[in-house]
N, C-alpha and C positions, 0 to 999 in steps of 0.2 A: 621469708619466701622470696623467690625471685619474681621480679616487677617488670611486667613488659614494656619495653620502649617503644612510642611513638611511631605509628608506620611516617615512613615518610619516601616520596619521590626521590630518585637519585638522578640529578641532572649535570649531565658532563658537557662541555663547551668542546668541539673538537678542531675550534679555529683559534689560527696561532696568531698572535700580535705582531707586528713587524718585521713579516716577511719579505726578503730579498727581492727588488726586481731582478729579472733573469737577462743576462745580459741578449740585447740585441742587434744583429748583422744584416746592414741593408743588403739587397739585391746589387745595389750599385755605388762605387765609391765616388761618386763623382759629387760634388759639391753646389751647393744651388748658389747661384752667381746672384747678388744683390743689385739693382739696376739705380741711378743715381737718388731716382724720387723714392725709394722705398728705405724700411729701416733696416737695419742690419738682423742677418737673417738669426733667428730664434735658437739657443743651444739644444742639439740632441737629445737630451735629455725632457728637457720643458717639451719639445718635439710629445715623443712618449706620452708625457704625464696629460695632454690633453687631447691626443689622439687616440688612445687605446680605452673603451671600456672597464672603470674601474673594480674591481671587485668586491658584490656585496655581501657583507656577514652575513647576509637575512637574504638566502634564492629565493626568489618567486616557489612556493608550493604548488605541485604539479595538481591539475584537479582529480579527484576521484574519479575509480574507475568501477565501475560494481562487478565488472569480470575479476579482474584483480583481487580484489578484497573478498570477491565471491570462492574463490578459492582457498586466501590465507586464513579467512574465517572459516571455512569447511562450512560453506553456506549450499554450494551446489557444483554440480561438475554436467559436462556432455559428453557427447559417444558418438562417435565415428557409426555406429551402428544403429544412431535414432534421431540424426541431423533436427536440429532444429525444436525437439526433446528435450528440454533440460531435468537433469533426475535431482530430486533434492536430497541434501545428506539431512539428521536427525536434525540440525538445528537450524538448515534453513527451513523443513519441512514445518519447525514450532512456528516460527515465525508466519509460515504460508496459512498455515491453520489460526493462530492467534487473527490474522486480518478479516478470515472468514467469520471469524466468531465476534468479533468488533462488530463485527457487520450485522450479522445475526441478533444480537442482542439489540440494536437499535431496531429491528422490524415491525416489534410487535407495536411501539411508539408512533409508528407511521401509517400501520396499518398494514402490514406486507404477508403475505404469505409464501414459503417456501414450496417448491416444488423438484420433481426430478422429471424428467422426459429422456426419451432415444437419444443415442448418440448417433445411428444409423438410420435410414429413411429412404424410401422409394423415390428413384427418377422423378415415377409422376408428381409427390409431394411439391418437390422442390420447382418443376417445371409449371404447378398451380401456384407457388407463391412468387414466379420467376428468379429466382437465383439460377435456375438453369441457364437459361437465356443470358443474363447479364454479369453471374460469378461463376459459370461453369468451369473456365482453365483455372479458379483460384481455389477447388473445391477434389476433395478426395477422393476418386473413383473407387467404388469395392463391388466386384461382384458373387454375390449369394446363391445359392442350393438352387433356388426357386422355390414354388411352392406348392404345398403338399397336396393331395387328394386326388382322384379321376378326374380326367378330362372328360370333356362333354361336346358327346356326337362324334370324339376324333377328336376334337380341336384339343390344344395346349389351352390352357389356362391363361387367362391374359397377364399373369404377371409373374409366369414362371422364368424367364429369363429376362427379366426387368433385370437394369441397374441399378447400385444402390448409391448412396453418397454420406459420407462423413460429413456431421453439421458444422457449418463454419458459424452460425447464429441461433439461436432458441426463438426466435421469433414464430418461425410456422407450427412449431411444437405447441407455444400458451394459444396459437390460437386453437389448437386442436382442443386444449383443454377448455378455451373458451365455448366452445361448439358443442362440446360432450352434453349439454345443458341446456334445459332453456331459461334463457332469461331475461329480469322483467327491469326495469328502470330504477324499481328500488333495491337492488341487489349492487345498482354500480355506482359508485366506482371499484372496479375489482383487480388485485392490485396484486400481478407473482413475482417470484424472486427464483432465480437458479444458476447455481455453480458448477454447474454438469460442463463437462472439458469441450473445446471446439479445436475443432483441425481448417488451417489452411493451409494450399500448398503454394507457400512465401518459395520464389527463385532462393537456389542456395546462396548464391552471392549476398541476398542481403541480410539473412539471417546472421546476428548478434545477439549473445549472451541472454539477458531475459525480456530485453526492448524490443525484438524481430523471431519470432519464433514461429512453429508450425503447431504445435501443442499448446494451449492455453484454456485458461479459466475467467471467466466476465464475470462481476457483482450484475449478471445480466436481469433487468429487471423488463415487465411493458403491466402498462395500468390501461385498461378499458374502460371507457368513462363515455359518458353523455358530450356533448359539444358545450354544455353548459356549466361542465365541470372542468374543463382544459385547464381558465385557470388559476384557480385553487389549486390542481394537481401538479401545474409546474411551481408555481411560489413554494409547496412543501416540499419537493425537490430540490431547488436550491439552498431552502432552511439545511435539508440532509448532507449536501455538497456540503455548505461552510462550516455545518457541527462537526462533521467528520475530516475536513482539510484544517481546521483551527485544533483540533486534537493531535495530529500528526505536526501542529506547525508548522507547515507548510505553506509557502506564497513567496509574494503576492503571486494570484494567479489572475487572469484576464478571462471575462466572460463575452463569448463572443457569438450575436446573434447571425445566423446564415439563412437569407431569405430565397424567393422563388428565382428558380434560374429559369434567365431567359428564353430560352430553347430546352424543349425535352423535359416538361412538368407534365404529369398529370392532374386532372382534378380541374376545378373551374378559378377563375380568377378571384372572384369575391371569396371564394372558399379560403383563398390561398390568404387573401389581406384581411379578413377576420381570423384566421389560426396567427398572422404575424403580427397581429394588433396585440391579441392574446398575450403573448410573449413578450411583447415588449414591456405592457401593464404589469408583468411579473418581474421582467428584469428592473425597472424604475421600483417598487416594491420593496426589492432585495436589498437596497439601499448600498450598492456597489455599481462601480462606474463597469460601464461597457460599450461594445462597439459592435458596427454592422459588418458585415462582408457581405454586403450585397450583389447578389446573383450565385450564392454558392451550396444554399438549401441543396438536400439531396427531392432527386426526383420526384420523392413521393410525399415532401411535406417540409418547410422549414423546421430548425435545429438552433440548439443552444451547443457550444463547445465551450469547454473549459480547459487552458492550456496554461500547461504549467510550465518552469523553467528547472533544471536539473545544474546540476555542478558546473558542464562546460557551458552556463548559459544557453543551451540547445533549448526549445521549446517544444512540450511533450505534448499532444491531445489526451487527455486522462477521461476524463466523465465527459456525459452528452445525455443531451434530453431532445430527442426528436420527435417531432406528431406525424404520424404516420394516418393519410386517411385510404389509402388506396389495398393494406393489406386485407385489411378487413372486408371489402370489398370485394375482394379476387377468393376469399374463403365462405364469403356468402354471411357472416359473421352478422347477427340482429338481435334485438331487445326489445320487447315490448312497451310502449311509453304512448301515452293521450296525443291520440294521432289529428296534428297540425304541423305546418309547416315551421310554426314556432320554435318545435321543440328539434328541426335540422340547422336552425338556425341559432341556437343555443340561447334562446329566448325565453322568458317567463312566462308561465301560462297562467292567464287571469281567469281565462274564461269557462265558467262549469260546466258548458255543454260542451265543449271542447275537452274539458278532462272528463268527461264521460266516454267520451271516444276513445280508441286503442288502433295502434296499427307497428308495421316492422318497423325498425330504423336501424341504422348503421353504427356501430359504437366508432373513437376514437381511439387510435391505438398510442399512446405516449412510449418509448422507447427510453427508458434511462439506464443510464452505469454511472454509482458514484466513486468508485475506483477504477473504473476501466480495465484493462487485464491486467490482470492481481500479479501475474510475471513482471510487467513493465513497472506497476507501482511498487513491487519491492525492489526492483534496479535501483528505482528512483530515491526511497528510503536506504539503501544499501551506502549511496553515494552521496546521501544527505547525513545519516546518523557517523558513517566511517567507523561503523565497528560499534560505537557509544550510543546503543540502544537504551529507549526508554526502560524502566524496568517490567510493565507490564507485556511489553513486547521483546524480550531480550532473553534468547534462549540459556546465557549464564547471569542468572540475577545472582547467585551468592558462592561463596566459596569457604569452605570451614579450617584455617588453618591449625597444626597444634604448634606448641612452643616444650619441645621436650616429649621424650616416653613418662613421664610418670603417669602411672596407672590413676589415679584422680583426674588429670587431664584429658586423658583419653576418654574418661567414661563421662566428663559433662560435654567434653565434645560431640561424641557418639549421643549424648540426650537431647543437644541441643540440634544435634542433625534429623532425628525420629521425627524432632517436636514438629520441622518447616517441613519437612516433605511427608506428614502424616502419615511416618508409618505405622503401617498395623501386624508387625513380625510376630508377635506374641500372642497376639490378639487373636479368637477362632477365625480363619477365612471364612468371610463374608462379603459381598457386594457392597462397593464404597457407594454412597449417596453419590449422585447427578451433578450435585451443588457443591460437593466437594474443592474446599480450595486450598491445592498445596502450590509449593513454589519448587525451582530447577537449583538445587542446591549440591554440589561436591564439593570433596572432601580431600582432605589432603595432611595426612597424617603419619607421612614419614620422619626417619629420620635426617634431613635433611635441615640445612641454617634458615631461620626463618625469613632472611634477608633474600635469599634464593626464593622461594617457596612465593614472598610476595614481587618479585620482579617477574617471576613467572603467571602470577596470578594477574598482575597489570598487563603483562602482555598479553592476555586470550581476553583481557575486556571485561573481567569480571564486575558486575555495576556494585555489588557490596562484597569488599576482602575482612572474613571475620576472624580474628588472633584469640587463640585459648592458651596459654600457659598457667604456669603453676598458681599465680597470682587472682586470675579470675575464677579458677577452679572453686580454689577458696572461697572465693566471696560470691560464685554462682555466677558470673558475668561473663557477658565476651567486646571486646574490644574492637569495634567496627570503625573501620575506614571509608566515607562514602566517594573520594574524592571521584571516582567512576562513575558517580551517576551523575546524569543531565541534572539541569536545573537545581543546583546546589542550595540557593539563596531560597526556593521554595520546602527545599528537604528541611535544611536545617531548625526553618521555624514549627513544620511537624514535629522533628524530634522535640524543640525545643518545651511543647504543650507535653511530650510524657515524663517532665522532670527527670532528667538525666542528668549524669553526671560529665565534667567535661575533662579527660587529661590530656598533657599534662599543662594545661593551659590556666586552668581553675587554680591550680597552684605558683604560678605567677601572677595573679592578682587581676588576668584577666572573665570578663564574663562572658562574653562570647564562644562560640563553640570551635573547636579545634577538629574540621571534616575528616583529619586523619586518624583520628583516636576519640571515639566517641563512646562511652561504658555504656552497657545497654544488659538486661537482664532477658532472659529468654519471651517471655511475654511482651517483653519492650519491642523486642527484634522483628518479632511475629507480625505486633500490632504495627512498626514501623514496614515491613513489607506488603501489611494487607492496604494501609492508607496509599501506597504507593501505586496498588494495583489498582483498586479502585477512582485514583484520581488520575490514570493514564501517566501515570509521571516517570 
């Protein structure tokens, strides 16, 4: 039977050894005159050799560009027709959706609940939570039908020619949901989550690729809490910041506190240095170093930023955790709780005639994103990974090559292709379970040299290139190459725990695993891409 050969990298040097200097003609022929005290002046040559910058084998690598790559990888394009839009193709859209669901999947652990609200909203709304007033020119005007039914007496309808506004934030929306309700002290902390799209209208000048756009999607979250829960609610916020930026490996990032500006706060002073007290208590907590930017709090409550740094060293604002005590306020937003002063003050209540008593109070509104816009954090990732996507995030986890037509190759090819992407072709159409887990597996089963076949498959980034020929047919196996995927030194001791075989390495006397050619049986494969998914790797 024919034995497949070892995939292997083909790496060519396109720099030549002992290249010619090119001869060179000064401007002027005239000769530098040596003056008694100095030495005789330097030959032409030596001139050259330490005045011209020499040439280095090894250019400086230009830094990633996520527009660049966003295209070679068919990750996303734009349109003259939707400035500042960006439309996703199939595989950056996996990608967009995988973040979502990353995200998703940690909610129920924190306690989060999802939600959906309006993308569209009345003047008035917005002019009750102030975004009119103070983000009106950065906010999308639309205007609507008006609204239905008889006027009364003659008169219009008061909100028949209202204008509308495209949401730049979810904020006045949870509080709507906050309000639909009433509610009592032990219901809170109450904690949503929503990836409903926000429009602002960013000048075209500065919109860029998926860092500056006009369409976007926020892990936008806000938790309504007692004053006495602040914080607890920010400490578990930063747990979720560092479990979710230590998974992407990403950093170091700088945690940076922004307290009350000096001009133009609302709210009262003590207010303001118990909510910064708060946050500091959480930041020392966190057991990460951080810093003040004193006087740069937003208006309505100091803020945590977290800023990360991307390829050109550029520093990104990603997530934020702000206390907000003034929205709530302006939507009339209350909770029932054992009415003393104690409990504005975020204080413990000892006293039993005092929790006998009830009265309104004002919730906290906490404001977090722990990606911030999910556009800007894939640039970020786009420019950090360069195509070498985790497997769990990487819309070409695998690629199934043959080696030859024989009809045996073909057909454990095509078994071992059914087996990862579960198909069910044969099987009665039925609804796949919810929990269903298959993987992004092509195929590639021409006639073509397999030598081709895998230079091509290394060039689209594929994180496992799997070889079938006559030889594995045989013996039921496929022949995996992982050198694509990240973190190699952690794969290979996976593989290592499902007793595999190793060529052609095991036949040189070595016992180490050979990441080019690793034999792997169809359940081996399977169970090495489910460990994979499951440990983010």
């Amino acid at each position: 039977m024919r034995s497949v050969q070892p995939l292997q990298t083909v790496l060519r040097s396109c720099c030549s050894a002992g290249a010619r200097t090119r001869d060179i003609r000064w401007l002027s022929n005239t000769r530098v005159r040596s003056c008694s005290c100095s030495d005789p002046p330097p030959a032409l040559n030596s001139i050259v050799r330490k005045t011209l910058n020499p040439t280095s084998p090894h250019p400086p690598k230009p830094a990633a560009d996520h527009r660049t790559l966003g295209t070679s990888l068919d990750l996303f394009s734009t349109s003259q027709f939707s400035p500042g839009s960006p439309l996703f193709h199939p595989d950056g859209a996996h990608i967009f959706q995988k973040l979502q669901s990353f995200l998703r999947a940690q909610y129920a652990t924190f306690g989060i609940r999802e939600v959906i609200t309006p993308t569209v909203y009345k003047q008035s709304l917005w002019e009750q939570s102030g975004h009119w007033e103070n983000y009106k020119d950065d906010m999308f005007e639309v205007t609507g039908r008006g609204a239905r039914g008889d006027s009364t007496e003659g008169r219009k309808e008061v909100d028949e020619d209202e204008i509308y506004g495209l949401k730049p934030m979810n904020c006045p929306g949870h509080c709507l949901l906050f309000k639909s309700q009433r509610r009592s002290y032990r219901d809170l902390p109450i904690r949503y989550a929503d990836f409903s799209p926000l429009h602002r209208n960013e000048i075209s000048g500065a919109l860029s690729g998926l860092t500056r756009v006009r369409r976007f999607h926020q892990d936008d979250g806000h938790i309504f809490c007692r004053p006495s829960q602040v914080g607890e609610e920010i400490e578990k916020t930063l747990q979720f910041v560092g479990m979710v930026y230590g998974t992407f490996r990403l950093g170091p990032y700088k945690l940076v506190l922004s307290t009350r500006p000096k001009e133009q706060f609302m709210g009262g002073v003590e207010e303001w240095n118990r909510a910064e007290a708060q946050l500091r208590k959480a930041l020392d907590r966190s057991g990460r170093s951080w810093e003040v930017n004193d006087g740069d709090g937003a208006f309505y409550g100091p803020k945590i930023d977290i800023i990360l740094k991307d390829s050109d060293g550029k520093e990104h604002q990603t997530a934020t955790i702000q206390l907000d005590f003034q929205l709530p306020k302006r939507f009339g937003l209350t909770y029932q709780a054992p009415a003393t002063e104690s409990e504005a003050r975020g204080e413990a209540i000892l006293d039993q005639d005092l929790l006998a008593q009830s009265g309104d109070f004002t919730p906290v509104i906490i404001h977090r994103a722990i990606l911030g816009s999910l556009e800007r954090f894939m640039a970020l990732l786009i420019e950090h990974y360069e195509g070498h996507w985790p497997f769990w995030l990487s819309p070409r986890q695998a690629i199934i090559l043959s080696v030859g037509g024989q009809e045996e190759t073909l057909r454990h090819a095509t078994e071992i292709a059914s087996k990862l992407i579960r198909s069910t072709e044969d099987a009665p159409l039925k609804p796949r379970p919810l929990n269903t887990q298959s993987f992004l597996v092509d195929t590639d089963f021409s006639g073509r040299s397999i030598s081709k076949k895998i230079v091509e498959a290394k060039k689209k980034r594929y994180n496992l290139i799997c070889v079938i020929g006559q030889n594995e047919a045989g013996r039921e196996k496929v022949m995996v190459d992982i050198t694509g995927q990240p973190q190699q030194d952690t794969v290979l001791k996976m593989i290592e725990k499902l007793k595999v075989e190793s060529y052609p390495l095991e036949t040189k006397g070595f016992t180490s695993l050979d990441p080019r050619a690793i034999s792997l049986d169809g359940n081996q494969l399977e169970g090495l891409m489910q460990g994979l998914c499951d440990g983010y790797l």
